[in-house]
C-alpha positions as CSV (number, residue, x, y, z in Angstrom):
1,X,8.6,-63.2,-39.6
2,X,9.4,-60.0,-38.0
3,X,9.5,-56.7,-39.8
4,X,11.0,-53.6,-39.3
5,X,9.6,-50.4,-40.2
6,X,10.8,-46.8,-40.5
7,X,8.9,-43.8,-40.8
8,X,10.6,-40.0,-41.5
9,X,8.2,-37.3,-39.3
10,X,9.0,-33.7,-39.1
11,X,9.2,-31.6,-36.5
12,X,8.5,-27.9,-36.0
13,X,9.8,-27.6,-32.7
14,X,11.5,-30.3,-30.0
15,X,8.5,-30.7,-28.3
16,X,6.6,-31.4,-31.2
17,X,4.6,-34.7,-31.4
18,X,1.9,-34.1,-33.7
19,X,3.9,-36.1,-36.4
20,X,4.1,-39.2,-34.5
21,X,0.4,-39.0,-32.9
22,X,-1.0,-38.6,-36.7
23,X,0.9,-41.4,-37.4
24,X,0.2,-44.1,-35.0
25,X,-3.8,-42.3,-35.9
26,X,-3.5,-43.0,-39.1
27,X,-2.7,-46.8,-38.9
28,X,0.7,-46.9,-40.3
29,X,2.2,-48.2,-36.8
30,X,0.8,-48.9,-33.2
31,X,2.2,-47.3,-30.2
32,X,2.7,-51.1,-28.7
33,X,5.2,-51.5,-32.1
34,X,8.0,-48.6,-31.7
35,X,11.1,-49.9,-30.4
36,X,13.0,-46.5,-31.2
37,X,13.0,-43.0,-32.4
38,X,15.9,-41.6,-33.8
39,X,15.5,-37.3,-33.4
40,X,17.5,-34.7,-34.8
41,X,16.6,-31.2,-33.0
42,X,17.4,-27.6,-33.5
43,X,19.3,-27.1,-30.1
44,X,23.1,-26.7,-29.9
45,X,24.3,-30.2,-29.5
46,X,26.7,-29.3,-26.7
47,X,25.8,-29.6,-22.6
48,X,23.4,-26.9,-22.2
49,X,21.6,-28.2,-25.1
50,X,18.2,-29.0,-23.1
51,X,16.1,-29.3,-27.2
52,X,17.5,-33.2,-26.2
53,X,15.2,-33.4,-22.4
54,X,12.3,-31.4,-24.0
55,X,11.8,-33.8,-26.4
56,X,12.2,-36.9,-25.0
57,X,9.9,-35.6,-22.4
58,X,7.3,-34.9,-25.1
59,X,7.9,-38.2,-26.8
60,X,7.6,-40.0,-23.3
61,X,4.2,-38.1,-22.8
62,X,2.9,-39.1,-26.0
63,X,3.5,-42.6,-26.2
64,X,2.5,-43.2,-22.6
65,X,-0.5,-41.4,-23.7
66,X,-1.5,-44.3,-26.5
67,X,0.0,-47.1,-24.7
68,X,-1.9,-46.5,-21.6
69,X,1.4,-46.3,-19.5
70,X,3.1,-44.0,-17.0
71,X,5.4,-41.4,-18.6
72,X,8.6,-42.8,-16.7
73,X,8.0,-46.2,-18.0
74,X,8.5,-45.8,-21.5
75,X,12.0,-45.3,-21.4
76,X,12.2,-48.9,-20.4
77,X,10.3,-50.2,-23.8
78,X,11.6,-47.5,-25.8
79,X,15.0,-46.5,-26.8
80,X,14.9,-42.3,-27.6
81,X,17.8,-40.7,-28.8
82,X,17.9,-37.4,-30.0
83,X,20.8,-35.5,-31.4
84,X,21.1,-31.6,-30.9
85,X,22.0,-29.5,-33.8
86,X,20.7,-29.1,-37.6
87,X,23.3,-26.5,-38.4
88,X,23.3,-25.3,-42.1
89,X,20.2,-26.9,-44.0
90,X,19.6,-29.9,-41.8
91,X,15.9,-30.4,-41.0
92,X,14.8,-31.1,-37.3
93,X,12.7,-34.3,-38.1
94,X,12.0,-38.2,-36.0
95,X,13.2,-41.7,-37.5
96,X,10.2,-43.9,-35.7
97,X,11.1,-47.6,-35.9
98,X,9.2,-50.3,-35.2
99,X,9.0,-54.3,-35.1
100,X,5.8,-55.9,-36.2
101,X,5.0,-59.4,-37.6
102,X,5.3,-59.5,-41.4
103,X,4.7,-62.3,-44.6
104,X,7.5,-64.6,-44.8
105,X,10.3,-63.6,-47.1
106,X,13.7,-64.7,-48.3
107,X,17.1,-63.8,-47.6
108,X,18.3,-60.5,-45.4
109,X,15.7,-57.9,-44.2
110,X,16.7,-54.9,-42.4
111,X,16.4,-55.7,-38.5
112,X,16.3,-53.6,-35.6
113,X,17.5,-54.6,-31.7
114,X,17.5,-52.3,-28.8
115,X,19.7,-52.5,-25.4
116,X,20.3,-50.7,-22.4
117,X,23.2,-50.2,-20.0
118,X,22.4,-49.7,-16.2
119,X,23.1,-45.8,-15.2
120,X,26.3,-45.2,-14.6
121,X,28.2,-43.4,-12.0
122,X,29.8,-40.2,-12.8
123,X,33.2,-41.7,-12.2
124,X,32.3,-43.9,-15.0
125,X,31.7,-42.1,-18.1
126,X,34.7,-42.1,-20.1
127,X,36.2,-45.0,-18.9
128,X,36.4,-48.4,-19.5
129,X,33.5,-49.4,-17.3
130,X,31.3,-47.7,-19.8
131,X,33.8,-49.4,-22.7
132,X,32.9,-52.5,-21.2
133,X,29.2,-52.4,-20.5
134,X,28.7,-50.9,-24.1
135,X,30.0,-53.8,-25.7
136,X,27.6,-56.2,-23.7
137,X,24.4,-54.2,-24.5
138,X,25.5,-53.9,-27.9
139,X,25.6,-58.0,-28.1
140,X,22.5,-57.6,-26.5
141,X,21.2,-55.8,-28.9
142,X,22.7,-57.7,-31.8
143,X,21.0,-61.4,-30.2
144,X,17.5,-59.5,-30.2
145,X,17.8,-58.8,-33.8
146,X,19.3,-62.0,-34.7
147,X,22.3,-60.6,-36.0
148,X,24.4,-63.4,-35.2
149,X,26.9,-62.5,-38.0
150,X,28.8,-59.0,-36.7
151,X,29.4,-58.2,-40.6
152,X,25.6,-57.5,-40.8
153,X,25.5,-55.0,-38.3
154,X,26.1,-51.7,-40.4
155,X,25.0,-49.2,-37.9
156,X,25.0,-48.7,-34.0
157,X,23.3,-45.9,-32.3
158,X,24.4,-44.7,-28.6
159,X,22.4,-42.0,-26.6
160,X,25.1,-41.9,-24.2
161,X,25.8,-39.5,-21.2
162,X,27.6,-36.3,-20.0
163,X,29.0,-35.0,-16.9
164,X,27.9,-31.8,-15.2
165,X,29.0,-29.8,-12.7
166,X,26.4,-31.7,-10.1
167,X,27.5,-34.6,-11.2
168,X,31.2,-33.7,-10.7
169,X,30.4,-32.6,-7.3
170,X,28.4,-35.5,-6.3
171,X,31.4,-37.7,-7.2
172,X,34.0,-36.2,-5.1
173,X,31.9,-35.7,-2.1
174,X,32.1,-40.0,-2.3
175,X,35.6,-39.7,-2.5
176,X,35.7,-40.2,-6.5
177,X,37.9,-38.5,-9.7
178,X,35.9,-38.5,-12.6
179,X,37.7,-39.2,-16.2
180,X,37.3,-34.7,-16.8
181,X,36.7,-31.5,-15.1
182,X,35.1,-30.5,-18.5
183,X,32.0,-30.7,-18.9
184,X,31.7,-30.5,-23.2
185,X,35.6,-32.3,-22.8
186,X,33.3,-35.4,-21.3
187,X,30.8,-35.6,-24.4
188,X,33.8,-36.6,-26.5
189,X,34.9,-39.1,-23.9
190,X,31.7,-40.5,-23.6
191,X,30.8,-40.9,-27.0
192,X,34.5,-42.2,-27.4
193,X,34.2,-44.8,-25.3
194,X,30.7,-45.9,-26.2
195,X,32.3,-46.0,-29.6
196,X,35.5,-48.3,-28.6
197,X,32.6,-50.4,-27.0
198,X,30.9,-50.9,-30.0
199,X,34.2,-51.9,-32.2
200,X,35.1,-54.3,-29.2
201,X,31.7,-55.9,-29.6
202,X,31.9,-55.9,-33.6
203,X,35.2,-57.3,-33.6
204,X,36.9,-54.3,-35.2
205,X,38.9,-53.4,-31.8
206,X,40.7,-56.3,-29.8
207,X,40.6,-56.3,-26.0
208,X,44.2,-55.8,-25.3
209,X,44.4,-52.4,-27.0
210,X,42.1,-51.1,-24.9
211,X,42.3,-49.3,-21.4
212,X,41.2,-45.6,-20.2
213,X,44.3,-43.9,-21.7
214,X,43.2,-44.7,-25.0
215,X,39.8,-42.8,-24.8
216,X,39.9,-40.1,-26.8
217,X,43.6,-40.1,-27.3
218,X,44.0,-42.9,-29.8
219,X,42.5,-42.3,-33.3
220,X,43.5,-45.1,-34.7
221,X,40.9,-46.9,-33.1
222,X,37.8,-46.5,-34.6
223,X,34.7,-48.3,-35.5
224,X,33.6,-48.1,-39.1
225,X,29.9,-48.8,-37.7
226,X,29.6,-46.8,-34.6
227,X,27.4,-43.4,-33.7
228,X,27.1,-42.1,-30.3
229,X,25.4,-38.8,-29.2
230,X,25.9,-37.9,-25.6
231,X,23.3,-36.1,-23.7
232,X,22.5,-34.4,-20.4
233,X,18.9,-36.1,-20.3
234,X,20.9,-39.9,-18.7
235,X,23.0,-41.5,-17.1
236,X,23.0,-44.6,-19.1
237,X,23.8,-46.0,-22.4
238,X,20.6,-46.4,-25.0
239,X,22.0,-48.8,-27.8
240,X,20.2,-48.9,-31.2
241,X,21.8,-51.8,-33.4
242,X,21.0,-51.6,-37.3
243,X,21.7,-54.7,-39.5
244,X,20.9,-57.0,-42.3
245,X,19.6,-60.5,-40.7
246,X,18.0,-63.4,-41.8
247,X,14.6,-64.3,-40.7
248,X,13.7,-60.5,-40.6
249,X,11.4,-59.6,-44.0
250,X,10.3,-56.3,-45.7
251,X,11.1,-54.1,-48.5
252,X,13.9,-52.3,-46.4
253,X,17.9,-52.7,-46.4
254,X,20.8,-50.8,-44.9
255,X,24.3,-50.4,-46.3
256,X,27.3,-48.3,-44.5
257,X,30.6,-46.9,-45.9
258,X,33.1,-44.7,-43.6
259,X,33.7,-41.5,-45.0
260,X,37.4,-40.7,-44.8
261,X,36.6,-36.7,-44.5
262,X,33.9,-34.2,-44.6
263,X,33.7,-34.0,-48.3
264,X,33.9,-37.7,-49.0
265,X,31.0,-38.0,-51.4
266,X,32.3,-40.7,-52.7
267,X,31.7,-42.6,-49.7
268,X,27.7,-42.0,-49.8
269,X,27.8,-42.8,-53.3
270,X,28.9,-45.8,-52.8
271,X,26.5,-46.5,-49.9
272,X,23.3,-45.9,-52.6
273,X,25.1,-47.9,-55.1
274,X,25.2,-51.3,-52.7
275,X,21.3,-50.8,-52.1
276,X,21.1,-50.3,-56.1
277,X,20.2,-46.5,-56.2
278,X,21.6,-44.5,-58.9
279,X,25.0,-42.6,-58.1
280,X,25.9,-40.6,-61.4
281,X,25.0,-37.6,-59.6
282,X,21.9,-36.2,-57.2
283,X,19.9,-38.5,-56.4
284,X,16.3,-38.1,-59.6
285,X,13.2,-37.5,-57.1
286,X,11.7,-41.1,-57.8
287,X,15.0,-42.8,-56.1
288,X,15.4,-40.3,-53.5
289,X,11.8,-41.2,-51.7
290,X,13.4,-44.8,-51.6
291,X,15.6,-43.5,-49.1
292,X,14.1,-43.7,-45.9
293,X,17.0,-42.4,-43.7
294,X,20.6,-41.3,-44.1
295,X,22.8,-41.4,-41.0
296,X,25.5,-40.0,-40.7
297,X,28.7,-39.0,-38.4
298,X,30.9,-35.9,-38.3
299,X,33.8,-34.5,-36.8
300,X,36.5,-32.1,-37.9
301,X,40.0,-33.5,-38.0
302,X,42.2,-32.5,-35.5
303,X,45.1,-31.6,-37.8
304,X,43.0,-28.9,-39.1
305,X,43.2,-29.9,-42.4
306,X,40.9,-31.3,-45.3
307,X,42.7,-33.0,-47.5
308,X,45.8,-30.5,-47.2
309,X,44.0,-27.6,-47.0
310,X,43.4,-25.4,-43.7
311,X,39.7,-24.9,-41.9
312,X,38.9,-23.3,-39.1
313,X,36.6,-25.2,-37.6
314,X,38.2,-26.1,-34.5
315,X,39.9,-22.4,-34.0
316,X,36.5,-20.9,-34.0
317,X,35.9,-19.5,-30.9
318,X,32.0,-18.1,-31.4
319,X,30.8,-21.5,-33.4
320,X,31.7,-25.0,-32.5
321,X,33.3,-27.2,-34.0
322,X,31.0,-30.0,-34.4
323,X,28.4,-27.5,-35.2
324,X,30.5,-26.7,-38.1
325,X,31.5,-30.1,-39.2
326,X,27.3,-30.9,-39.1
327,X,26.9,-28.3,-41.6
328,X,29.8,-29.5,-43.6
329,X,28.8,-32.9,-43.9
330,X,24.6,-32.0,-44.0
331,X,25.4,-30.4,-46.8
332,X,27.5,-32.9,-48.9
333,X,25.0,-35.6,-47.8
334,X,21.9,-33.7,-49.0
335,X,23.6,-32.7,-52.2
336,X,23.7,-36.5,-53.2
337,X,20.1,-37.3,-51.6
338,X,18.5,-34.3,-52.4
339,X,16.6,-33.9,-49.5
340,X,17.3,-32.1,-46.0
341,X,16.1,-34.3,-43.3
342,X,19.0,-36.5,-43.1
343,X,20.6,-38.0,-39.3
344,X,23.9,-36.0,-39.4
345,X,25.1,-36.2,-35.6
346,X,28.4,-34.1,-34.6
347,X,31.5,-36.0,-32.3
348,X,33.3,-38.9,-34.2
349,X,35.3,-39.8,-31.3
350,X,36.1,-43.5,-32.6
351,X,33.9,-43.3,-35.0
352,X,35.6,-43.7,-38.2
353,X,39.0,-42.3,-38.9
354,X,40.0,-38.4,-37.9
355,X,38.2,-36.1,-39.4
356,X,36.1,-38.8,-41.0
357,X,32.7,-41.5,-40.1
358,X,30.3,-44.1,-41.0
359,X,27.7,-42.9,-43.0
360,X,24.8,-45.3,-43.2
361,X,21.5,-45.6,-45.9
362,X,18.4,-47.1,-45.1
363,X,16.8,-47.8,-48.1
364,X,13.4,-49.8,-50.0
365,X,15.1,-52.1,-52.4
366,X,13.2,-53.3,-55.9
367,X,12.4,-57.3,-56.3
């Protein structure tokens, strides 16, 4: 039966690897056995933020190196997605995950399936062709890690990407508009529609609501399981599906809540709770290193408000505003985990309600 397996590494720079070679050293995983790495890194999450290349570059050159591959052909084995910014306390660290063979078990397991869309054209991102092809690779995704059931899916994961001035140009010299002139206004309508993609594929958005005016203008269409990242480092969609399955076996299982705001502890408390982890307050030490990962969305709502009372965050001119909403919500999440080195992405375009997200726990549960 297949198992999947997650391992935490930290990192002291982007282009640090020396986590993940002592690892696949030490025994704990082979090379041949990562199907994904998950990377949060100290850059600043926006279009210039080239922490993201560096270290997919490094990661590239590593695993090639134990696989006994060319660099460029690990990206086609391998899904990599790293999110810029650990604003506040957030630790720059890698989720590795891997699929090996495992003793039978019983019941649901977590289970991991990857997917990839072809690049896209510039004209693309932000619009429905990109809506469209998400979806598919998600159900991809979802048939390699026999989730047949959409309701145990509790977490999708989209390295998704950006347009740049190049790109821009190289559009209209074929005689093409692309969806923005903006170059940070196209990260929110990439990962927006990457997110609409992923709620048409999970059921939670029907077809006929959908079209390119509704990218990034309509909030009330959201996925309560969707996280996309967008990136200057491609020109495709990376999809990373997270679930509960049967036939999959191991210790580890992942629940998801959607956090209505920032501050919605309530909502991550509720998350340990369904994988049976104490909630009456921080999380005691012993329980908190049964916590393998915590991922997490966040996005400052656009009425400015929190719960009827003003923030700043998206009249700050100096600071971003999902830098400041990853700060918010790193710091309420590591409150209840007691720990730092959690997956707290900025830009919940579709992903959960405004000014809200899915937060997701992977977890080792007892018996």
């Amino acid at each position: 039966m297949p198992e999947c397996l997650v391992f935490r590494v930290p990192t002291r720079h982007p282009a640090d690897v020396s986590g993940l070679d002592a690892l696949i050293a030490s025994g704990a995983v082979a090379a041949a056995e990562i199907v994904a790495v998950f990377g949060k890194t100290e850059g600043n999450g926006c279009v210039n933020d080239f922490t993201r290349p560096l270290a997919v570059m490094a990661l590239e050159a590593a695993l090639a190196a134990h696989l006994g591959v060319p660099p460029a052909t690990v990206g086609a084995r391998v899904a990599l997605v790293m999110s810029g910014g650990t604003e506040g306390g957030l630790s720059p660290h890698l989720l590795v995950l891997a699929r090996r063979e495992g003793p039978a078990g019983a019941g649901q397991a977590l289970a991991v399936g990857t997917a990839f869309t072809d690049d896209f054209l510039p004209e693309d991102i932000g619009r429905m062709a990109q809506v469209r092809a998400t979806a598919a690779a998600v159900r991809r995704a979802m048939a390699a890690a026999g989730l047949e059931d959409a309701a145990d899916v509790h977490f999708v994961q989209v390295k998704c990407p950006l347009l740049t001035s190049a790109r821009i140009q190289e559009a209209a010299a074929r005689g093409e508009r692309v969806a923005t002139h903006d170059t940070y206004a196209s990260m929110g309508l990439s990962r927006g529609a990457s997110a609409l993609g992923i709620g048409l594929a999970l059921g939670e958005i029907p077809a006929d609501a959908l079209d390119d005016s509704v990218i990034g203008t309509r909030t009330d269409l959201h996925s309560g399981r969707a996280s996309a990242s967008a990136g200057i480092e491609l020109m495709r969609n990376e999809i990373i599906v997270l679930g509960n399955a049967p036939g999959w076996t191991g210790p580890l299982r992942i629940a998801h809540r959607v956090m209505r705001d920032g501050i919605d502890l309530s909502a991550i408390q509720g998350t340990l709770a369904d994988l049976g982890l104490p909630t009456g307050g921080q999380l005691p030490p012993e329980a908190a290193e049964r916590v393998v990962a915590l991922l997490a969305k966040a996005e400052p709502s656009g009425d400015g408000l929190i719960r009827g009372r003003r923030h700043i965050m998206n009249d700050d001119s100096d600071i971003n505003a999902t830098r400041h909403a990853r700060a918010l919500v790193g710091g309420v999440a590591a409150a209840a985990i007691g720990r730092t080195d959690l997956f707290v992405s900025g830009g919940a375009e579709h992903q959960g309600p405004d000014g809200g997200g899915p937060v997701a726990v992977i977890a080792t549960v007892e018996g």
